[in-house]
C-alpha positions in Angstrom: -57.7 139.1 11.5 -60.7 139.0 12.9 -62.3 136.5 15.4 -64.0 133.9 13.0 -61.1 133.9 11.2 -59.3 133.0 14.4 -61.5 130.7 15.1 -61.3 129.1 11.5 -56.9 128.9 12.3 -57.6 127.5 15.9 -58.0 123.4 15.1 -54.7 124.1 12.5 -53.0 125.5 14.9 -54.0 122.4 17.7 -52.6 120.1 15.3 -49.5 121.8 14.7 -48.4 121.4 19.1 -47.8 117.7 18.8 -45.6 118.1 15.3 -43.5 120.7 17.0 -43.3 118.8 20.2 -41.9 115.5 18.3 -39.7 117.9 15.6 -38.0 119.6 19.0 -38.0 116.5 21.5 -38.4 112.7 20.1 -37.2 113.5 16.9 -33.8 113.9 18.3 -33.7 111.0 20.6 -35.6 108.4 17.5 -32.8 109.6 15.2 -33.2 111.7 12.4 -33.4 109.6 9.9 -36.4 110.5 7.2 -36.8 108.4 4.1 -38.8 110.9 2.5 -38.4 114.4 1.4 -39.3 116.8 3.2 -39.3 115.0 6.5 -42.7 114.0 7.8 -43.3 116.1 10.1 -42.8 119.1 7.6 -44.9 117.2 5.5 -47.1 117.4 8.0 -47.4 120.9 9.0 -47.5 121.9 5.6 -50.0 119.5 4.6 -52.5 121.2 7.7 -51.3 124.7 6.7 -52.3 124.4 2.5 -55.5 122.1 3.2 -56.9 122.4 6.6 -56.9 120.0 9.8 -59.2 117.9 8.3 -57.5 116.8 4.6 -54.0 118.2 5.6 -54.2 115.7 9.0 -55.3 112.5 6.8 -52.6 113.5 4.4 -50.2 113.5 7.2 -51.1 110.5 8.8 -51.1 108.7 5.5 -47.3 110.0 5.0 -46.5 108.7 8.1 -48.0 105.4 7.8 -45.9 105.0 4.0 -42.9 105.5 6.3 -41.5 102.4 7.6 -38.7 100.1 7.1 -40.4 98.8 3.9 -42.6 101.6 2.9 -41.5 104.3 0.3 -38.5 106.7 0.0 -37.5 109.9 -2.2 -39.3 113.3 -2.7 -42.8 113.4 -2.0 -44.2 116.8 -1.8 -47.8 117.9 -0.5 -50.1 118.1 -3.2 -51.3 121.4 -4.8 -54.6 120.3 -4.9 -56.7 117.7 -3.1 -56.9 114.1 -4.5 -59.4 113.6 -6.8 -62.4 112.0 -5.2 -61.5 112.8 -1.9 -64.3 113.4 0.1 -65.1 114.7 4.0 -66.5 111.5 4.5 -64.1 109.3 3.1 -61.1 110.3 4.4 -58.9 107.6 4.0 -58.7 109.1 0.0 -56.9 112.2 1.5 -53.7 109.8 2.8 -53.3 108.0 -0.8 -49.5 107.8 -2.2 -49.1 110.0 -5.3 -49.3 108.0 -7.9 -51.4 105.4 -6.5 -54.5 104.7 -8.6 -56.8 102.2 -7.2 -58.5 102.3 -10.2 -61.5 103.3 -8.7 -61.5 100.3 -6.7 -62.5 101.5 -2.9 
C-alpha cells in the first residue's frame, strides 16, 4: 500500500472508531435490539467500507435515522451502487430508504 493510498483509507478508517466504540460498549448497555438487518452499525461500517466516508456516512446516518420505534424493520442491505442522483452536494440523496421514490420531488 503505498502512502496516498493510506491517506485515501485514513477518513474511513476515522469513521469506523465511533461504530466500534458503540458495537463493543453502548450497544450492550442500550440493548441489542436492531429492527433491521444487518444491525446498523454493520450497516454502517459496511456502508463507509463499499462507498467511502462521504456516501457510506450519509447512508449510515440515514439508516440510523429510519430506526426508531415507528421507523422501518426487516432486511435492508447496503446498496451495490450509489442512489441514482445522488450527488457530493446533495447529500441527503445518499440516506434515502430503498425503495423510496420521491418522484423527483427534492
Amino acid at each position: 500500500m503505498t502512502l496516498r493510498e493510506a491517506i485515501g483509507r485514513l477518513p474511513r478508517l476515522v469513521l469506523r472508531v465511533p461504530i466500534l466504540f458503540y458495537r463493543y460498549t453502548l450497544s450492550a448497555f442500550m440493548g441489542r435490539q436492531c429492527r433491521y438487518l444487518p444491525t446498523c452499525s454493520e450497516f454502517a461500517e459496511e456502508a463507509i467500507e463499499q462507498h467511502g466516508a462521504w456516501a457510506g456516512g450519509w447512508m449510515a446516518a440515514g439508516r440510523v435515522c429510519r430506526c426508531h420505534p415507528w421507523g422501518g424493520h426487516g432486511f435492508e442491505p447496503v446498496p451495490v451502487e450509489l442512489p441514482p442522483k445522488a450527488v457530493w452536494y446533495m447529500p441527503w440523496r445518499y440516506a434515502r430508504a430503498p425503495g423510496k421514490d420521491a418522484g423527483g420531488k427534492l
